[in-house]
C-alpha positions in Angstrom: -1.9 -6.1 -10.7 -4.1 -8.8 -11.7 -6.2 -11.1 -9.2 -8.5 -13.9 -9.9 -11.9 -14.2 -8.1 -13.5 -17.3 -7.0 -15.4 -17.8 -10.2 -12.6 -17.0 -12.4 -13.3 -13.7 -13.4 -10.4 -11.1 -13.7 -9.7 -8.0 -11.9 -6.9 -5.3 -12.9 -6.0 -2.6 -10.4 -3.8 0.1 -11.5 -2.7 3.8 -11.6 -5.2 5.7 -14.0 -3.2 8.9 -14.9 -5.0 11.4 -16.7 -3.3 15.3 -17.7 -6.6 16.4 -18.0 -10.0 16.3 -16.3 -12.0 14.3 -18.7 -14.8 12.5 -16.6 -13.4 14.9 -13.6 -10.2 12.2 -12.8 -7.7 14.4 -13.2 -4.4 13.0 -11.8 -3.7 9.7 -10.5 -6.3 7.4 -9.6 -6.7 4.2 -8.2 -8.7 2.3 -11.0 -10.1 -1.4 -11.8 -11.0 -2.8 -15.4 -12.7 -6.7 -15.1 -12.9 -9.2 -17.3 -15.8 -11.9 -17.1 -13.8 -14.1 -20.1 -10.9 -15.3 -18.5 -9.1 -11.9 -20.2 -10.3 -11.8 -23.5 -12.5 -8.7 -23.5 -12.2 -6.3 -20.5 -14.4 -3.5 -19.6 -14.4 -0.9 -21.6 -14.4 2.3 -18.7 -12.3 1.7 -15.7 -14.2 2.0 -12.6 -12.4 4.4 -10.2 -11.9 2.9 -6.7 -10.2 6.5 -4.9 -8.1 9.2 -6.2 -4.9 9.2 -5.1 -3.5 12.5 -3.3 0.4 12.4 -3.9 2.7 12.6 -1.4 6.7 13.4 -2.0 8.4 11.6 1.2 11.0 13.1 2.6 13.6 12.6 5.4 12.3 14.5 8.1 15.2 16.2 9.0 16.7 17.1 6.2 14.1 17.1 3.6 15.4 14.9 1.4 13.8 12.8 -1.0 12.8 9.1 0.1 11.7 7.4 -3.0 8.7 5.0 -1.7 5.9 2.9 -4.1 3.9 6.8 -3.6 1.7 6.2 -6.8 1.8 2.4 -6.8 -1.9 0.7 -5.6 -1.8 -3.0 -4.7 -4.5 -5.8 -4.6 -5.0 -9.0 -3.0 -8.4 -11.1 -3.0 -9.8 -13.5 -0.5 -10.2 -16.6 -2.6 -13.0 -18.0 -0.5 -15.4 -15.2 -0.6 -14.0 -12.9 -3.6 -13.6 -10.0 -1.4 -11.1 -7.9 -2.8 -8.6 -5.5 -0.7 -6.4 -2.5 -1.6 -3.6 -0.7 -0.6 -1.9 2.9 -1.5 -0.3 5.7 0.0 -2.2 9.0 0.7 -2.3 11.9 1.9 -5.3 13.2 2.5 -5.3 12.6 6.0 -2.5 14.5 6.5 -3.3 17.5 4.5 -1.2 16.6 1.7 1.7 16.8 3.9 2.7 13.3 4.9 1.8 10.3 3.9 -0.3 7.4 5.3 -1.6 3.8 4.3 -4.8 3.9 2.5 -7.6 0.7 2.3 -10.5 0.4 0.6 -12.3 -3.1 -0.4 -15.1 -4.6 -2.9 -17.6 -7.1 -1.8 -19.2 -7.4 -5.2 -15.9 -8.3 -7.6 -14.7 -4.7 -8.3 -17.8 -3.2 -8.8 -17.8 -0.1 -6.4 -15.5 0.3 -3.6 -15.4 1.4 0.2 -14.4 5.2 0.9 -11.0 5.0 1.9 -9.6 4.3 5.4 -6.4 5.0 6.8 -5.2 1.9 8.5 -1.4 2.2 9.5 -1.1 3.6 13.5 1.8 6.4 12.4 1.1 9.5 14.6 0.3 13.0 13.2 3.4 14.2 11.5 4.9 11.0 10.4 4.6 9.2 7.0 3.9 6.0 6.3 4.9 4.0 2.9 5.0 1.6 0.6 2.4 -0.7 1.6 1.9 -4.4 0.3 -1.4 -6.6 0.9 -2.4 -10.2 0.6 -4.8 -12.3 2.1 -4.3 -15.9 4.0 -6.5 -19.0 3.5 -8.5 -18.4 6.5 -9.3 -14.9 5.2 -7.1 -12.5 7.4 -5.9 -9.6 5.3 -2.5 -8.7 5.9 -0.8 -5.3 5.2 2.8 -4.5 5.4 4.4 -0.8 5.4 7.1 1.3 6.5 7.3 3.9 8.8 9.5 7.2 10.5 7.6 7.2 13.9 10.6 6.4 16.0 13.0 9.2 14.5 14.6 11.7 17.1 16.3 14.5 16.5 19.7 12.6 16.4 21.4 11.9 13.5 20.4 9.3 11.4 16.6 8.5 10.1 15.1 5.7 12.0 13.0 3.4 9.7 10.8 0.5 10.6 8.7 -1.9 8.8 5.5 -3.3 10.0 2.3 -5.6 9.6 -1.1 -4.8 10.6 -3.6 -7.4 10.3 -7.5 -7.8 9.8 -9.7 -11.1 10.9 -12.4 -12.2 8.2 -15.8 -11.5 9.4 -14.1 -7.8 10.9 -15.1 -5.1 9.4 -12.0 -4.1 7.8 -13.0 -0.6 6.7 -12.5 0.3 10.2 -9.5 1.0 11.9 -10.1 -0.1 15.1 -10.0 -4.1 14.0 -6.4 -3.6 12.7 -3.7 -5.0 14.8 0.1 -4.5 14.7 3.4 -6.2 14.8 6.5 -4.8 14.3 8.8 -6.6 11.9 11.9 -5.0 11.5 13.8 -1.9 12.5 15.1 0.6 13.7 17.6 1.3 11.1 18.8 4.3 9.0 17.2 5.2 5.9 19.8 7.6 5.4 22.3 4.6 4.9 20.0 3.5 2.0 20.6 3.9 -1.9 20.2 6.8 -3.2 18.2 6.8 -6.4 16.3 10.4 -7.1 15.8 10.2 -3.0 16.8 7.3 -0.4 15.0 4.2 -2.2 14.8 0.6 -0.7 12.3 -0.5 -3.6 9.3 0.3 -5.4 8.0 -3.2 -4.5 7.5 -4.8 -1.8 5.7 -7.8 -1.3 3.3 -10.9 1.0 3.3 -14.1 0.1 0.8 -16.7 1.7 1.1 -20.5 2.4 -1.9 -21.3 4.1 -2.4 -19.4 6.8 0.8 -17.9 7.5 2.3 -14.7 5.9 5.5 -14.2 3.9 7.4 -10.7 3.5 9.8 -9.7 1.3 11.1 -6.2 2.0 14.6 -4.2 1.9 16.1 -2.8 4.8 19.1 -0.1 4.5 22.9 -1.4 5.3 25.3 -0.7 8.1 27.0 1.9 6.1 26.2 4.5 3.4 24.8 3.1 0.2 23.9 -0.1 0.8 20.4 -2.2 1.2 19.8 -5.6 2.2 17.0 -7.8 1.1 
């Protein structure tokens, strides 16, 4: 994903993926290359924002695969002050066994990068996926994810989808300025597509106008195999 900074300068986040461990990044990484030119030259060495420590979701019940955006980072910038903002799932809080909502952000256009911060309130044992970010014109960053936290033993696999939010002038890096609003949900990822494991999307998405917050997300059907938008 590319972003634009105040001053027009360029900013690519992606998924550096490297088989071997040449400048010790083996694996996937969340990575930045900038361009000062309006995209004519870029830098020449990405600059590594976090490694990212994979996570296979799975239906907590049965184990099967939920296909979630596990190795996709995403970037929005606050176009007043260039701060920039990212997003990924993780597990590193969870000992590589579930995943969580990872944030980490760059107050000098890429450059280096906060440590990363878990910012989605899913309790121990419950993963949390496919997060999406963007910032409004008054500078409150806004993160959208999905969750399992209200599954029961019952049949079926609860989902919900949620937004946490961060004020400018907070610091964001912490968790305790995030607040939460529930957006959609309950319903049954188990009704979902199947597509190498229950998948709603790779993609999810915010849109701003002004200082209000659009979402685009999928939600699973009434009945087996279906998915609404």
């Amino acid at each position: 994903q590319i972003v634009v900074l105040p001053d027009g300068n360029l900013v690519n986040v992606f998924n550096l993926i490297r088989n071997d461990n040449k400048g010790k990044i083996r694996g996937f990484n969340v990575a930045v290359i900038r361009s000062s030119d309006r995209g004519v030259t870029w830098d020449a060495k990405a600059t590594i924002v976090s490694d990212i420590q994979y996570v296979q979701v799975t239906d907590p019940d049965t184990g099967a695969a939920v296909r979630t955006g596990d190795i996709i980072p995403e970037v929005a910038v606050d176009r007043t002050t260039g701060v920039l903002y990212a997003v990924w799932q993780d597990g590193r809080w969870a000992n590589g066994a579930y995943s969580h909502v990872a944030f980490s952000q760059s107050t000098d256009g890429g450059q280096t990068w906060s440590a990363p911060t878990k910012i989605d309130n899913a309790p121990a044992g419950v993963s949390a996926f496919t997060p999406s970010v963007a910032v409004a014109a008054d500078g409150t960053v806004g993160v959208a994810y999905y969750d399992f936290r209200n599954n029961t033993p019952a049949t079926g696999l609860p989902t919900d989808y949620w937004f946490a939010s961060c004020d400018r002038g907070s610091d964001c890096t912490s968790s305790s300025n995030w607040s939460e609003t529930h957006v959609e949900g309950s319903f049954n990822m188990e009704n979902a597509p199947v597509a190498r494991g229950y998948f709603l999307g790779d993609y999810q998405g915010i849109a701003t106008a002004g200082n209000d917050f659009g979402l685009l997300f999928a939600r699973s059907g009434s009945t087996p195999d279906t998915s609404d938008v």
